[in-house]
Structures are given as structure tokens and as C-alpha cells.
One Martini backbone bead per residue (centre of mass of N, CA, C, O) as a GRO file, in nm:
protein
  260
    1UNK     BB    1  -1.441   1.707  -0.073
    2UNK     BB    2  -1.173   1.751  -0.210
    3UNK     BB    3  -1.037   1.502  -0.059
    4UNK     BB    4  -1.238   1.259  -0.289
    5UNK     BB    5  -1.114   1.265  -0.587
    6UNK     BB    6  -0.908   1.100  -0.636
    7UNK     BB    7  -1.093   0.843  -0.580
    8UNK     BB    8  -1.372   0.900  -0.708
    9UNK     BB    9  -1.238   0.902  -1.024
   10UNK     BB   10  -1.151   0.563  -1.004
   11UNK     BB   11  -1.374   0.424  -0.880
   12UNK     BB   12  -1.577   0.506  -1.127
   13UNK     BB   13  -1.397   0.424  -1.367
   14UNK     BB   14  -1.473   0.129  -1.318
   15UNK     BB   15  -1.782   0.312  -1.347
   16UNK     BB   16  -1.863   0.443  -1.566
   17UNK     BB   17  -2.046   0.660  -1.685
   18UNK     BB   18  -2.208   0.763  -1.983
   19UNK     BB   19  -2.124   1.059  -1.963
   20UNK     BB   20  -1.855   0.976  -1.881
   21UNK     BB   21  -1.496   0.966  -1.962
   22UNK     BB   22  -1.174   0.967  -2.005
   23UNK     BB   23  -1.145   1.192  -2.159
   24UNK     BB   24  -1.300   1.384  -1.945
   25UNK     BB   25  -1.039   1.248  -1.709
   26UNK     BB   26  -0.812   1.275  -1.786
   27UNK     BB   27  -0.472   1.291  -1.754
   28UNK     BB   28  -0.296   1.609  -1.716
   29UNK     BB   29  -0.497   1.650  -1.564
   30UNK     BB   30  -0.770   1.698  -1.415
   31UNK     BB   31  -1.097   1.864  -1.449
   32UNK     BB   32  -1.178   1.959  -1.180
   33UNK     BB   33  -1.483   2.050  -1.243
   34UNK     BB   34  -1.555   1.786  -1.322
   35UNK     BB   35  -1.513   1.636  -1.061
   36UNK     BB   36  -1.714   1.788  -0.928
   37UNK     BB   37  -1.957   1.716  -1.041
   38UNK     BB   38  -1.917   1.410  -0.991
   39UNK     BB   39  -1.920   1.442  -0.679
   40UNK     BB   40  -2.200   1.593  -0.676
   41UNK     BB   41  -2.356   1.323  -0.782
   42UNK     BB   42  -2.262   1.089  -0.643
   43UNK     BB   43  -2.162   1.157  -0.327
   44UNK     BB   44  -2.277   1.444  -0.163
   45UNK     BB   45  -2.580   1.266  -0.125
   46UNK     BB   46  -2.489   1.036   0.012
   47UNK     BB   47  -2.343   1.188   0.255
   48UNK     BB   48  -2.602   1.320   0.359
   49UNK     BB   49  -2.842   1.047   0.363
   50UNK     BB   50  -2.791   0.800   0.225
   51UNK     BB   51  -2.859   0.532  -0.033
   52UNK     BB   52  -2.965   0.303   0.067
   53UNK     BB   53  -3.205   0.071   0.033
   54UNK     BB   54  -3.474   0.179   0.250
   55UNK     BB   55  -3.290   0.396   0.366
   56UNK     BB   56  -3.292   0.629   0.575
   57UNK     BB   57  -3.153   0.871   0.730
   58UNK     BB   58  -2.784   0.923   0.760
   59UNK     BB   59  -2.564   1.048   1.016
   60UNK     BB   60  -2.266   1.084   1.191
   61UNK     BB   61  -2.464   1.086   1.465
   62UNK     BB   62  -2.591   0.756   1.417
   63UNK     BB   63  -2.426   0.511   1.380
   64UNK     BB   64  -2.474   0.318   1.671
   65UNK     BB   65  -2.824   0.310   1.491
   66UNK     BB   66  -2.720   0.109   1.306
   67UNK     BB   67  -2.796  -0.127   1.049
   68UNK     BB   68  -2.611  -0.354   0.859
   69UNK     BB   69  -2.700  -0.601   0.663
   70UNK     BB   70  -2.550  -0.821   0.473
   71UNK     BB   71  -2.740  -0.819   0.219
   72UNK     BB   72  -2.743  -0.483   0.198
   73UNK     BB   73  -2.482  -0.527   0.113
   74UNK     BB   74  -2.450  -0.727  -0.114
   75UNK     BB   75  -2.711  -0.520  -0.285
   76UNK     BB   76  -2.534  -0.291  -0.303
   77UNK     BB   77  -2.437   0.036  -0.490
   78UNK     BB   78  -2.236   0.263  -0.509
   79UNK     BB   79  -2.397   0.449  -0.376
   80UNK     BB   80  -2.481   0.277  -0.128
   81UNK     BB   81  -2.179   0.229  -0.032
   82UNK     BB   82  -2.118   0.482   0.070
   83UNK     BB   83  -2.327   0.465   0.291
   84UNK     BB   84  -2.227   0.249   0.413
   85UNK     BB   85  -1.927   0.341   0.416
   86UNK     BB   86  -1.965   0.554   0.654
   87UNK     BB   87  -2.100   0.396   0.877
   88UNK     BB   88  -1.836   0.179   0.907
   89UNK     BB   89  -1.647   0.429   0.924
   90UNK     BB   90  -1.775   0.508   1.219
   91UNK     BB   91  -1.725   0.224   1.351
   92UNK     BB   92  -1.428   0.210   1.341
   93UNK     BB   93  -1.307   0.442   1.466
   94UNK     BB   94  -1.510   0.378   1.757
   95UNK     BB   95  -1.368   0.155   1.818
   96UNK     BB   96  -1.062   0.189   1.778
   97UNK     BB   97  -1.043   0.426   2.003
   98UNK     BB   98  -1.160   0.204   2.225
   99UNK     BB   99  -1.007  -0.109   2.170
  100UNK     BB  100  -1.224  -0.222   1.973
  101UNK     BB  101  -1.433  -0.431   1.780
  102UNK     BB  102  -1.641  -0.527   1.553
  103UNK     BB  103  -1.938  -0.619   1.562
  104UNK     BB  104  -2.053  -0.917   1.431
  105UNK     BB  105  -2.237  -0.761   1.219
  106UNK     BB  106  -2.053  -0.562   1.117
  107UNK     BB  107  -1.831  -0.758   1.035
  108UNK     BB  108  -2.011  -0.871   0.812
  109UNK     BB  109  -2.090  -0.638   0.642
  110UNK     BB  110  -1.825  -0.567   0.561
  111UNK     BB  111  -1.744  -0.821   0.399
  112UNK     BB  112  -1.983  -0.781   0.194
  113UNK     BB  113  -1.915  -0.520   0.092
  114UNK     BB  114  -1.607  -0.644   0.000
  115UNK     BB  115  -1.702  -0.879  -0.192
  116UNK     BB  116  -1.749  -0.642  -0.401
  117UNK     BB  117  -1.704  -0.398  -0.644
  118UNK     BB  118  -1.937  -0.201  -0.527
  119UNK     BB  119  -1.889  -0.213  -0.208
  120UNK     BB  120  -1.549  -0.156  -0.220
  121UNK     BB  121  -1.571   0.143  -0.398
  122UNK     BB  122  -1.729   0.251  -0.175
  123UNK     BB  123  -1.578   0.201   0.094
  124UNK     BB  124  -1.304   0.374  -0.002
  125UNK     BB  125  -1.413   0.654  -0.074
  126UNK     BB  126  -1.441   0.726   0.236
  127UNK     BB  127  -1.219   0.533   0.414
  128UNK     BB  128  -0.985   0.692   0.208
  129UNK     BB  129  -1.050   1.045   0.287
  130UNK     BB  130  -1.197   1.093   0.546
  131UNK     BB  131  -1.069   1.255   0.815
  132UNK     BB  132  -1.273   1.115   1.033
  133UNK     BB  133  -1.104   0.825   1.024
  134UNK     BB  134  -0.828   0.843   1.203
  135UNK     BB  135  -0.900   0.598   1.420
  136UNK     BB  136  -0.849   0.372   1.200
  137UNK     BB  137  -0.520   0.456   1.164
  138UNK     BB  138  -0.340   0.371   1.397
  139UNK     BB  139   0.035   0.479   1.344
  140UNK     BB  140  -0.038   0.371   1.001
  141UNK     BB  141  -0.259   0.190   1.036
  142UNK     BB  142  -0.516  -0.059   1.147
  143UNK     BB  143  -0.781  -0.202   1.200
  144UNK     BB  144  -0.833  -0.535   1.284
  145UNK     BB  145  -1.100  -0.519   1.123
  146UNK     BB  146  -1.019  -0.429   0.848
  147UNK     BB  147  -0.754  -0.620   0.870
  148UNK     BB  148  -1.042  -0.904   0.859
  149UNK     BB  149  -1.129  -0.789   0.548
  150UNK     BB  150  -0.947  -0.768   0.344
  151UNK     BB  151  -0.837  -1.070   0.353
  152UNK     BB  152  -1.124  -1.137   0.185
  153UNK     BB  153  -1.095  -0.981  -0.013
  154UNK     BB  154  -1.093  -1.029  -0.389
  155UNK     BB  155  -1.102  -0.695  -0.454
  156UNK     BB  156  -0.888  -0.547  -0.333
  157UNK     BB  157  -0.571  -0.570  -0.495
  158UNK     BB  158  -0.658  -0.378  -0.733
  159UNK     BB  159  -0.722  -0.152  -0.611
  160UNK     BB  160  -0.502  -0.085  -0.399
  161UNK     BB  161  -0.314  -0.058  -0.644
  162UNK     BB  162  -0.456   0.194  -0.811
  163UNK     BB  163  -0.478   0.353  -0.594
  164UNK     BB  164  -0.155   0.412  -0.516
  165UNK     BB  165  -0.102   0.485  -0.835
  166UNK     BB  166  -0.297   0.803  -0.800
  167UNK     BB  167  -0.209   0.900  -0.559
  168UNK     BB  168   0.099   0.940  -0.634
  169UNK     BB  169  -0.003   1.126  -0.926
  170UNK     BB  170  -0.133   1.365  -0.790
  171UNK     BB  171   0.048   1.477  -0.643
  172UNK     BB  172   0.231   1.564  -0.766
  173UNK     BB  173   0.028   1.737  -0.969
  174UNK     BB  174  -0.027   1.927  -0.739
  175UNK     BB  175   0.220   2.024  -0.693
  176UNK     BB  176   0.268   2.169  -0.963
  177UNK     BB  177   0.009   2.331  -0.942
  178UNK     BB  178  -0.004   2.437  -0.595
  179UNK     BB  179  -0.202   2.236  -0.448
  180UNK     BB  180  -0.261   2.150  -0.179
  181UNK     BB  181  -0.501   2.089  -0.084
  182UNK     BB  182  -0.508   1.834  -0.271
  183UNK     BB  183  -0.250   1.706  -0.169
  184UNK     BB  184  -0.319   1.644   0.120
  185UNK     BB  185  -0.552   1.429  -0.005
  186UNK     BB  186  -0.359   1.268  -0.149
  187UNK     BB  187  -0.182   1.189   0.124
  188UNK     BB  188  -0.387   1.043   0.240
  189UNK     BB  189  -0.474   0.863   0.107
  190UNK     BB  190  -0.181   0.721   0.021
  191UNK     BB  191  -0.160   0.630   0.360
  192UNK     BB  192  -0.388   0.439   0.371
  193UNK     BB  193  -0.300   0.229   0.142
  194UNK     BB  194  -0.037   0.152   0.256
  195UNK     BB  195  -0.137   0.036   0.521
  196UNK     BB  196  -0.298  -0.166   0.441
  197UNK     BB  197  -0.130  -0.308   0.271
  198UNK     BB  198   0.096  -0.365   0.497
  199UNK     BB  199  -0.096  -0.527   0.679
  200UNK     BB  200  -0.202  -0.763   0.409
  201UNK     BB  201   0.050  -0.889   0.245
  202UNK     BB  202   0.134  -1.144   0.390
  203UNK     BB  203  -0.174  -1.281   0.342
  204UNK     BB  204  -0.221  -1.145  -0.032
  205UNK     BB  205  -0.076  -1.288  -0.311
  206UNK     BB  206  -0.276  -1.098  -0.488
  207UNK     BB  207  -0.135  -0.845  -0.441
  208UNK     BB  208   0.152  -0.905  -0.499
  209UNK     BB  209   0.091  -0.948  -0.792
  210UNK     BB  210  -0.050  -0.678  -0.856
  211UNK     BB  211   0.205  -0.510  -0.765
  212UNK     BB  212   0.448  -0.630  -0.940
  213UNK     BB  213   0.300  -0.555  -1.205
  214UNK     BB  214   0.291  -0.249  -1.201
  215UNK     BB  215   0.600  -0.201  -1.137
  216UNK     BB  216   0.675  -0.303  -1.423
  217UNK     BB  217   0.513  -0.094  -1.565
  218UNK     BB  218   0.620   0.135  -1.488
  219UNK     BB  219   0.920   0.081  -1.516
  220UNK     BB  220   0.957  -0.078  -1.822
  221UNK     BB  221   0.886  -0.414  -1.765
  222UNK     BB  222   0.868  -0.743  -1.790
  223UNK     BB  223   0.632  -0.909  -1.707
  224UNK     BB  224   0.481  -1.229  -1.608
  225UNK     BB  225   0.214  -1.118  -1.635
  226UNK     BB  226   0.063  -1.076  -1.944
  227UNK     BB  227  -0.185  -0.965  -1.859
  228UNK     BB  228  -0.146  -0.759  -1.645
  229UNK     BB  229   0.067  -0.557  -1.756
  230UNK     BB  230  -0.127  -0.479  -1.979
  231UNK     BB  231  -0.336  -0.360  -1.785
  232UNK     BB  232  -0.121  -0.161  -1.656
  233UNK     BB  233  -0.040  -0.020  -1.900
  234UNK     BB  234  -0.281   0.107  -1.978
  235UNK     BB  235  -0.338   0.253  -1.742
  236UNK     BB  236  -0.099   0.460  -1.756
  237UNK     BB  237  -0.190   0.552  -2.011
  238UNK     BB  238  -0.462   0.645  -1.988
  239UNK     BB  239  -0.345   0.855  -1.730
  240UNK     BB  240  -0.118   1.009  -1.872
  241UNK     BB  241   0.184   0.922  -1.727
  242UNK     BB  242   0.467   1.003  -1.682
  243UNK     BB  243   0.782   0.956  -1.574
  244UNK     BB  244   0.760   1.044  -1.299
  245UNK     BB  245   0.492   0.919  -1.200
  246UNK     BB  246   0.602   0.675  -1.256
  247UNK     BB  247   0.842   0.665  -1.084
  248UNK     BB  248   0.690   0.710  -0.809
  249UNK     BB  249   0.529   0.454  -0.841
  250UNK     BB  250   0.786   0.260  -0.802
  251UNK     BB  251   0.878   0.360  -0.534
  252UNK     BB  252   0.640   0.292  -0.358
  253UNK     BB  253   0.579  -0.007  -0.405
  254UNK     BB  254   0.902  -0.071  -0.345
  255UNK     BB  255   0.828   0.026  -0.046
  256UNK     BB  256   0.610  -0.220   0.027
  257UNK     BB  257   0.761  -0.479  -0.049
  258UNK     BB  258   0.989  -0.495   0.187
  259UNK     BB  259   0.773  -0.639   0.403
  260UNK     BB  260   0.883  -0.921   0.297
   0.00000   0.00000   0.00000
């Protein structure tokens, strides 16, 4: 559970509940019991029973009698999304380790819960922060299943720049504050964001302008897209990120971005 605190707090804040503010998980750095109350209303019901509408409980060990059509991803909500993405990381996995690709419906499935953000972000969620799913990342990559959804995903190029730049500033974070099991939780994290990334940049253009806007405002330099700048700034500022956390993120990015 520790270790999806910070995908958790991140992707919730694109839809923050009208209880939690960001002044209440502001960067300074989060306050943890506040973080874990929030994964713990939002996440861990999910990820016990399955939230998705209609769907009876599914847990880790029947992924492979689920069935999750187009539609249900398409019309799943945050919640939802998260049960969805247990099931669909759990098939990835098990695929991925047996060196086959996901089944054409699962394969429909995915793209569309990658379609829309509240689908992306539960998505997210869990396959990359939850340690089971390392088989879905081998040798540092992803399967192949999973980048040719990312790669259609139009939601995805701002996810991965800003988990990626939160994942290095947790990390940061944890490191100072003596958290190992914190930091560890936010290094799978931010390597499994960066094989994403490494994954499907040179297919993804609008990743590629995302990732160099991040780069450009941690760096302290003006970006070209006067709208980006502005927004990775406000994000920066936002999440109360020093200089050093700022130079981290901007070595991260820089140093994905060689692979152009």
C-alpha cells in the first residue's frame, strides 16, 4: 500500500475530491497519514473488491475468467478505473511473462480505458507503483501489449511527464526525510514511468513537447509553448519543489530524452 502513495496523490490531484485541497497534500513534502486516509477511501476498497459498475469482486487470482469489454472501460470513472487496471495489469503480466501478446478484447479493453483520464489514471495507479506487476516490465521495457496502447493513448503524454517529474522529487524527499521503504516505492515508480516513456517517445510527439515544456521550467529557462511553460510552472510551484528537486527532475528528463 506504502508504495502507491505517491502515484496515488498525483493522479487524484488531476480530480482532487472537494475534501482534500492541495494545501492538505501540498509538497513540503506530503503528510503522510493524510496521504494514506486518501489511498485508503479511494484506493484500497478498489483494489480489494474491484469498483467497477456492475462488476461482482475480482481479486488477483481470477484475472484470467475476467472479462472487461470496450465499453466498461470506456464509461468507468476513477474508481472504476483502478479495478479495471488491477485486472488488465494482472494480464499483462501473465502475459508478458509468457512471451504472448494481450488477447484482442483485452488488448480493445485497454486502449480504451487509456482513452479518456479518468480511465489513464486509474490505470496508472496501479500498474506502476504495484510490485506484482514486474513481469509486465522486463529488463526495464514494457510489453509490447502495453506500448501499442500507450502509444494511442492521447492522454497519456501529460501522466507520464508529471509522474515522472514527482516520482524523482519524492524520491528526493524520502531520501532526506530516512524513508527507505517510501523511496523504494517511489523508484519503482519513476523506472517503470521512464521505460514507459523510453518505450514510446520516439512515436510520440506530443510526449517529446511535454517532456521538453517539464524540462524547461524545472530548468528555469523559457519554454516555446508559452501555455506549457506557464503550466509546468503553476505544477512546479504547486507541489512546492526546491532547487534540488527541481535540478533532479530536470536530469530525469534529460536524460530520457537522449534516446531521440
Amino acid at each position: 500500500m506504502h508504495r502507491a502513495i505517491l502515484l496515488v496523490a498525483f493522479l487524484i490531484s488531476l480530480g482532487l475530491p472537494h475534501t482534500l485541497s492541495f494545501k492538505d497534500v501540498g509538497l513540503g513534502l506530503m503528510r503522510v497519514p493524510q496521504v494514506q486516509r486518501l489511498i485508503s477511501r479511494n484506493l484500497a476498497p478498489t483494489l480489494r473488491r474491484g469498483n467497477a459498475p456492475g462488476r461482482s469482486a475480482v481479486s488477483m487470482m481470477d484475472t484470467d475468467q475476467s472479462t472487461i469489454s470496450r465499453e466498461e472501460a470506456l464509461k468507468a470513472d476513477f474508481g472504476a478505473a483502478q479495478g479495471l487496471g488491477m485486472i488488465l495489469g494482472e494480464k499483462l503480466t501473465k502475459t508478458t511473462a509468457a512471451g504472448e501478446p494481450l488477447s484482442p478484447p483485452d488488448m480493445e479493453a485497454l486502449k480504451a480505458l487509456l482513452s479518456h483520464m479518468d480511465g489513464a489514471r486509474g490505470f496508472y495507479v496501479t500498474t506502476l507503483t504495484m510490485p506484482e506487476f514486474d513481469h509486465a516490465f522486463p529488463s526495464k521495457g514494457v510489453s509490447e501489449s502495453l506500448k501499442a496502447a500507450v502509444v494511442e493513448s492521447s492522454t497519456s503524454p501529460k501522466l507520464l511527464a508529471m509522474n515522472l517529474a514527482m516520482s524523482t522529487a519524492m524520491i528526493h524527499a524520502h531520501t532526506e526525510n530516512g524513508s527507505e521503504e517510501f523511496e523504494a516505492g517511489s523508484t519503482l515508480t519513476q523506472g517503470r514511468t521512464k521505460a514507459v516513456i523510453s518505450s514510446v517517445l520516439g512515436d510520440m510527439p506530443q510526449l517529446q513537447v511535454e517532456l521538453r515544456a517539464l524540462l524547461a521550467a524545472a530548468s528555469g529557462e523559457k519554454g516555446t509553448d508559452e501555455a506549457l511553460h506557464e503550466e509546468y510552472t503553476k505544477f512546479l510551484e504547486r507541489w512546492g519543489y526546491g532547487e534540488a528537486q527541481r535540478r533532479q527532475i530536470a536530469e530525469q528528463i534529460a536524460g530520457v530524452l537522449k534516446v531521440l
